[in-house]
C-alpha positions in Angstrom: 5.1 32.8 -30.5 7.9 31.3 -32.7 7.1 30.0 -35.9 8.1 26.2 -36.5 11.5 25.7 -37.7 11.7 25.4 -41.6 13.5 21.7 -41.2 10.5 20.7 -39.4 8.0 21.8 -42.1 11.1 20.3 -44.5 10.6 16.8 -43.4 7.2 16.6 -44.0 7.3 18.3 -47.4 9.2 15.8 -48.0 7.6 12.7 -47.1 4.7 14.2 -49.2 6.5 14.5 -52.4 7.4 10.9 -52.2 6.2 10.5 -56.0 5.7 14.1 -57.4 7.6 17.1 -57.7 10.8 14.6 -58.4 12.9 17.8 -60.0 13.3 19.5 -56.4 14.3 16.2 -55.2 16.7 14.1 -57.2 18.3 17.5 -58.5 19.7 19.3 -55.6 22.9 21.0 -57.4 20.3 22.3 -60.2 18.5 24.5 -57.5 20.3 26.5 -54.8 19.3 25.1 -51.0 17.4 27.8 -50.4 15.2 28.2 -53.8 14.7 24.5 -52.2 13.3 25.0 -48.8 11.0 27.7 -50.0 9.6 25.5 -52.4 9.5 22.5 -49.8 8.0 25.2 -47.0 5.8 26.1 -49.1 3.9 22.7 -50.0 3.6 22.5 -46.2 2.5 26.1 -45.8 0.1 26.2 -48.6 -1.2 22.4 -48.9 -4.4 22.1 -50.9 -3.7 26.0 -52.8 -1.9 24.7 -55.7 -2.1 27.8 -57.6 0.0 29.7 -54.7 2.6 26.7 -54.8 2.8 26.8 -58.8 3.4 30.7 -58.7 6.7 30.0 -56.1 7.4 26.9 -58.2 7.5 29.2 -61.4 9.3 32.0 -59.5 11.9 28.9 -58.3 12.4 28.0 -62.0 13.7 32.0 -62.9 15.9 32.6 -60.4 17.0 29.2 -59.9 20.8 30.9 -61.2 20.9 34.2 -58.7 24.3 33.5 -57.0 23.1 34.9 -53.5 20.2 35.2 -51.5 20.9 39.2 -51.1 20.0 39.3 -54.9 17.0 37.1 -54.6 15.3 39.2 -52.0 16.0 42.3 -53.9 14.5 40.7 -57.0 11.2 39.6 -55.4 10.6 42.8 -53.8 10.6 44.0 -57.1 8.0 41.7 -58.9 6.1 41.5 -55.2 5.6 45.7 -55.9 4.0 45.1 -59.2 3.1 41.3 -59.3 1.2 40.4 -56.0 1.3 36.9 -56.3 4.7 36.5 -55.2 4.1 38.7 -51.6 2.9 35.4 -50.2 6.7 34.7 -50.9 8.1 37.2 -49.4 5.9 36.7 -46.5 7.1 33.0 -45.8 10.6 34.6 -46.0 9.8 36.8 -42.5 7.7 34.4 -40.7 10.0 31.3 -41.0 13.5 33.2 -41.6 13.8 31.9 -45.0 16.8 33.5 -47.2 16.4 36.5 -44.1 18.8 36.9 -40.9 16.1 37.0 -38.4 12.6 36.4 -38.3 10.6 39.5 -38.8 6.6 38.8 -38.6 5.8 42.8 -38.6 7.6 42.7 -42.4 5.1 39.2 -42.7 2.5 41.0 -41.4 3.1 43.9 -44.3 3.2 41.3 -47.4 0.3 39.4 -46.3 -1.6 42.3 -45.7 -0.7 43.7 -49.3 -1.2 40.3 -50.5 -4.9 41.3 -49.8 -5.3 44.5 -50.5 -4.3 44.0 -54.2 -5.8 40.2 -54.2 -8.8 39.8 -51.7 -8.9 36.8 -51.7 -9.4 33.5 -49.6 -5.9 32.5 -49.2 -5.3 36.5 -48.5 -7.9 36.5 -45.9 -7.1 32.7 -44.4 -3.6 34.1 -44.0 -4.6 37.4 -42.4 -6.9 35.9 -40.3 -3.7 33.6 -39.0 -1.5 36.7 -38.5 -4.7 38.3 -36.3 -5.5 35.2 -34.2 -2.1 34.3 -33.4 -0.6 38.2 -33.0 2.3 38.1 -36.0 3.0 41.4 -36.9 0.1 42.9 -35.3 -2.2 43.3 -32.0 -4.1 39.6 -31.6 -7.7 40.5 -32.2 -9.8 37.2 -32.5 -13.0 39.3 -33.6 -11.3 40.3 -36.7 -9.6 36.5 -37.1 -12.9 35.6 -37.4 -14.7 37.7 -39.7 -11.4 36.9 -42.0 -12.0 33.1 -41.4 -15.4 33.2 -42.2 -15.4 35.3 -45.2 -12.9 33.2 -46.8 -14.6 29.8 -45.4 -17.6 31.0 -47.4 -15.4 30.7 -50.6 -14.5 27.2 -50.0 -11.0 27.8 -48.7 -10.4 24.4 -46.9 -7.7 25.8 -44.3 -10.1 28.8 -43.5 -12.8 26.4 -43.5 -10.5 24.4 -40.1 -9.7 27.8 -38.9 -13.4 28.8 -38.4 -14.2 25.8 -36.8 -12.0 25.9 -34.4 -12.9 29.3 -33.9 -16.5 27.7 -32.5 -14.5 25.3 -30.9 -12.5 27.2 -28.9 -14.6 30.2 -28.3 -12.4 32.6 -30.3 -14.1 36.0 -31.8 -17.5 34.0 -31.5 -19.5 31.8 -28.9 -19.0 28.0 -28.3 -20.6 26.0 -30.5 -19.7 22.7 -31.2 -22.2 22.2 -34.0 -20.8 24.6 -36.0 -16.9 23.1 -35.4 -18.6 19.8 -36.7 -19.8 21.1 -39.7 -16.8 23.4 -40.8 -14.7 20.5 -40.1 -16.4 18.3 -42.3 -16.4 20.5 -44.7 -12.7 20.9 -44.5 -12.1 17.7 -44.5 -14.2 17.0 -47.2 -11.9 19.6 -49.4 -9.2 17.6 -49.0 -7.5 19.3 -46.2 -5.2 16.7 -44.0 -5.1 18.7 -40.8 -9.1 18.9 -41.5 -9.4 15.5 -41.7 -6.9 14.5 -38.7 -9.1 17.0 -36.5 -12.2 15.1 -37.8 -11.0 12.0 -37.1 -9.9 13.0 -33.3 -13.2 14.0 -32.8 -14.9 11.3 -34.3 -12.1 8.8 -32.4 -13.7 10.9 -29.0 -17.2 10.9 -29.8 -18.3 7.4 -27.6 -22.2 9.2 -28.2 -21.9 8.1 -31.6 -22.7 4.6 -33.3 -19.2 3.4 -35.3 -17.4 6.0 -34.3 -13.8 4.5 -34.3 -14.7 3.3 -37.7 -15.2 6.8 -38.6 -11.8 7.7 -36.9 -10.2 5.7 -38.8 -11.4 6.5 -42.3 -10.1 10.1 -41.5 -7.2 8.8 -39.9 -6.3 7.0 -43.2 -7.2 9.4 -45.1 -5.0 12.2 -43.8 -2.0 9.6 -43.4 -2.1 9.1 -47.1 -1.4 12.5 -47.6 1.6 12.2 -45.7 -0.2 13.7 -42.3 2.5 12.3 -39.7 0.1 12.7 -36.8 -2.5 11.0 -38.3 0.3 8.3 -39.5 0.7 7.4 -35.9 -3.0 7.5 -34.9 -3.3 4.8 -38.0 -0.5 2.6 -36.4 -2.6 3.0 -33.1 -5.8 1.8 -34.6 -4.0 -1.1 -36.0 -2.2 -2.3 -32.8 -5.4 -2.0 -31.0 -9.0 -3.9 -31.5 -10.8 -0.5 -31.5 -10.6 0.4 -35.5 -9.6 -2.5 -37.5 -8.3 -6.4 -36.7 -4.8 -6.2 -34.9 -2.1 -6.1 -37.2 1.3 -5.3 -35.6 2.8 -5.1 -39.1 1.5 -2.2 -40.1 1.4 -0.8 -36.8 4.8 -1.1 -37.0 5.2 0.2 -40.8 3.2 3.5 -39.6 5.6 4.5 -36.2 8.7 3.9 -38.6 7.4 6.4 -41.6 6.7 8.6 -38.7 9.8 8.3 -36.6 12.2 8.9 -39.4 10.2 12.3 -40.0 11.3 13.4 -36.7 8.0 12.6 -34.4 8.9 12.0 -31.4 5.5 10.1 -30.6 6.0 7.7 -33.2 9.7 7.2 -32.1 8.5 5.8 -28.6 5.8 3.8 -30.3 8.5 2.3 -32.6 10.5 1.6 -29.8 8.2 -0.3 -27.9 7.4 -2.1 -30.6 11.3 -3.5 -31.0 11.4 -3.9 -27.1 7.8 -6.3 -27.1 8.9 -7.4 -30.8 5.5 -7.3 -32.0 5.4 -6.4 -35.7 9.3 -7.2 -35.9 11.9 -9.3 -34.2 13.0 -8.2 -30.3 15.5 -5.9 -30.7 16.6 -4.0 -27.5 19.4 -1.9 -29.4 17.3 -0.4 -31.9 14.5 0.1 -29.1 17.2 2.0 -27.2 18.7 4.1 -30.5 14.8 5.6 -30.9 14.3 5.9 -27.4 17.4 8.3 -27.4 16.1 9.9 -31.1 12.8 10.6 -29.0 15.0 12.0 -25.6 17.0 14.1 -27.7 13.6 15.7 -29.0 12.2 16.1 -25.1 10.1 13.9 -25.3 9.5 13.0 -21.4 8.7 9.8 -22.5 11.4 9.0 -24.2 13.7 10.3 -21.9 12.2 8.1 -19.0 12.7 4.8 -21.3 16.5 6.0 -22.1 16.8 6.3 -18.0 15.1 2.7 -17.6 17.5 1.2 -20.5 20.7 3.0 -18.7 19.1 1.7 -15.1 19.1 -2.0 -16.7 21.8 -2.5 -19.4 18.7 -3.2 -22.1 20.0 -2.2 -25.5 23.3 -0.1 -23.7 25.6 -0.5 -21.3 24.4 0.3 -17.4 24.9 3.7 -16.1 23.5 4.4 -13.3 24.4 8.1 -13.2 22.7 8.8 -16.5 19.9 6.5 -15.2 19.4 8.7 -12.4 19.6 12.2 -14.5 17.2 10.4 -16.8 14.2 9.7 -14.5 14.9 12.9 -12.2 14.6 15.5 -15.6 11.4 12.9 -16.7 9.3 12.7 -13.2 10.1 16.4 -12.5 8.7 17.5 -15.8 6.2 14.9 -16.3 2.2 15.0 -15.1 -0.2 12.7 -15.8 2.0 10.0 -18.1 1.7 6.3 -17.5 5.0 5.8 -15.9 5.1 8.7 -14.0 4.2 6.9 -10.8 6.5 4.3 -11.0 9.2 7.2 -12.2 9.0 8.7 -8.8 9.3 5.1 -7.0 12.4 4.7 -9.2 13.4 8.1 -7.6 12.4 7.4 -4.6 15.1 4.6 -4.8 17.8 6.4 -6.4 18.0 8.5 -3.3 16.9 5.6 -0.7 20.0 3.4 -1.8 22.7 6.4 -3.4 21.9 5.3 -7.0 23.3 8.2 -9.4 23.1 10.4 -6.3 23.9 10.8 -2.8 21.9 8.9 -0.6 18.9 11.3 0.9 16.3 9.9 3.0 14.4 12.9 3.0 14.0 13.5 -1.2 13.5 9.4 -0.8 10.5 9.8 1.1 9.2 12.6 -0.7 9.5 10.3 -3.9 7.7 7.6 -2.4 4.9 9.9 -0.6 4.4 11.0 -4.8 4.4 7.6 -5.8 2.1 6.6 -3.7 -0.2 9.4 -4.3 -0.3 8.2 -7.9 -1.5 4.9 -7.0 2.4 3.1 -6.6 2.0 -0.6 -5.1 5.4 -0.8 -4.1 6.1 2.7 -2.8 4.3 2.1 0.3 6.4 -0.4 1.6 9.5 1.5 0.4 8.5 4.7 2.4 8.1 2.1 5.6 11.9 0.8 5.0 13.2 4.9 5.1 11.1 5.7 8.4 12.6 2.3 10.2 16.1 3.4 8.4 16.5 0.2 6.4 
């Protein structure tokens, strides 16, 4: 499996370091680009294990002046032989082809390993147990995950403390055991940990057997968000445009989708444009709903891309094109599978290839679109399909 792309975990390094860590921000001819995003990649990487970010934040301030990035990786293989805090370095470097031509988990594989051997502990074992469970650099073996979660769970580590719940979540190395997954969680959580806390809020946010339980989902949900978790940030705006956490407030609803959406979520960037096509929160503004709507397409979102088709099929917030419209809703319904507008996508279809809109006309992929509509509960397919079979 690829790794996340280092902009990805860039953007919401960022948004964390809104008030701290000002030097790497305001100061970006001081410190090479690079020197930079492992710093940034690390935050994300290594959230709630200060002492790993302050030894790349101290290695950072030495070699801030090496001229190349040839020189940089022959001078931390050189402290990482002797000096084994900075192998976790090196390891980022492989995983998520940082200062490196091409990702190389085996070499990430190696420097995490001998990260433990010489250390042993819960961040070395967290971080092997991540290399076993998810196969980088090495033969998956969930068993072993495990026994590397739980050992460094049982010293507090908040990420291993997630990882081992999942484990009895998911049934990985161990049985099922939900109890368990609730506890470790919590304990995570608990730590600190945003992912922790976003997962304990999801499952409190699910959990209809028990008494407050949105109330509880939205504690987490805050929680997380004020650690600059984007997921959670959009599960916050949620709760407040619905009656299910807190009173409705479209404002802040509105204040959570645009943090999100300008750190690249694609979720958030519907949500925020759907909030500038009802105007609640802000004024009606069918441009900007259409410029995030395309931010959220670009991304794939099939969402997204099925509101750009509807705005090129109507003229709302662009001009009309009806060819786009129709290369919209076709890539959308084709993909899609259980969203929302999924039905009415293949009605939409349906008439794109009843009447020739974007396409030649095709009575046979027209009925086929209506047949799906209908299938997924489509009120106005029906009659539709009728029109094709009398060839109206």
């Amino acid at each position: 499996m690829e790794p996340p792309h280092s902009a990805t975990l860039l953007s919401i390094a960022h948004l964390k370091l809104e008030h701290t860590n000002r030097i790497f921000l305001r100061k970006p001819k001081t410190i090479p680009e690079e020197l930079c995003k492992i710093f940034f990649t690390s935050l994300e990487l290594y959230e709630s294990e200060s002492k790993i970010v302050q030894n790349i934040r101290d290695f950072i301030k030495l070699n801030q002046n090496v001229s190349s990035t040839n020189k940089l990786i022959e001078t931390i293989k050189k402290c990482a032989k002797t000096k084994y805090k900075y192998r976790p370095i090196l390891a980022i470097f492989y995983q998520y082809r940082i200062c490196v031509d091409e990702f190389n988990e085996a070499e990430a594989f190696y420097w995490y390993d001998m990260w433990n051997q010489a250390k042993q502990d819960s961040h070395s074992q967290n971080a092997l147990g991540v290399c076993y469970r998810d196969a980088i650099g090495t033969r998956q073996n969930v068993y072993l995950a495990f026994l590397y979660f739980q050992k460094a769970a049982e010293s507090r580590n908040p990420k291993a403390q997630l990882n081992l719940a999942n484990c009895y979540r998911n049934a990985q190395g161990t049985l099922l055991d939900l109890s368990k997954y609730l506890h470790w969680c919590e304990k995570s959580a608990k730590s600190g940990y945003s992912e922790g806390q976003f997962q304990l809020a999801n499952f409190h946010r699910d959990d209809v057997s028990t008494p407050n339980h949105y109330a509880k989902a939205f504690y987490w949900y805050e929680r997380a968000a004020k650690q600059g978790h984007i997921k959670a940030l959009v599960q916050l705006g949620l709760c407040y445009s619905s009656k299910q956490c807190v009173e409705i407030n479209h404002e802040k609803a509105l204040t959570c989708y645009k943090i999100s959406a300008e750190s690249h979520d694609s979720e958030a960037q519907v949500l925020l444009a759907k909030a500038y096509n009802s105007g609640k929160g802000t004024f009606r503004d069918e441009k900007s709903a259409f410029k995030w709507y395309r931010k959220a397409a670009d991304a794939g979102n099939l969402t997204g891309i099925y509101h750009v088709g509807h705005c090129y099929h109507t003229g709302a917030g662009t001009r009309r094109d009806i060819n786009q419209a129709f290369r919209c809703f076709r890539k959308s319904v084709e993909e899609g599978e259980k969203e929302e507008w999924l039905a009415f996508g293949q009605y939409v279809m349906g008439n794109c290839f009843h009447y020739g809109w974007g396409t030649k006309k095709d009575l046979h992929l027209a009925a086929k679109w209506y047949r799906l509509a209908i299938e997924n509960g489509n009120k106005y397919a029906r009659k539709q399909l009728w029109l094709v079979f009398t060839k109206q």
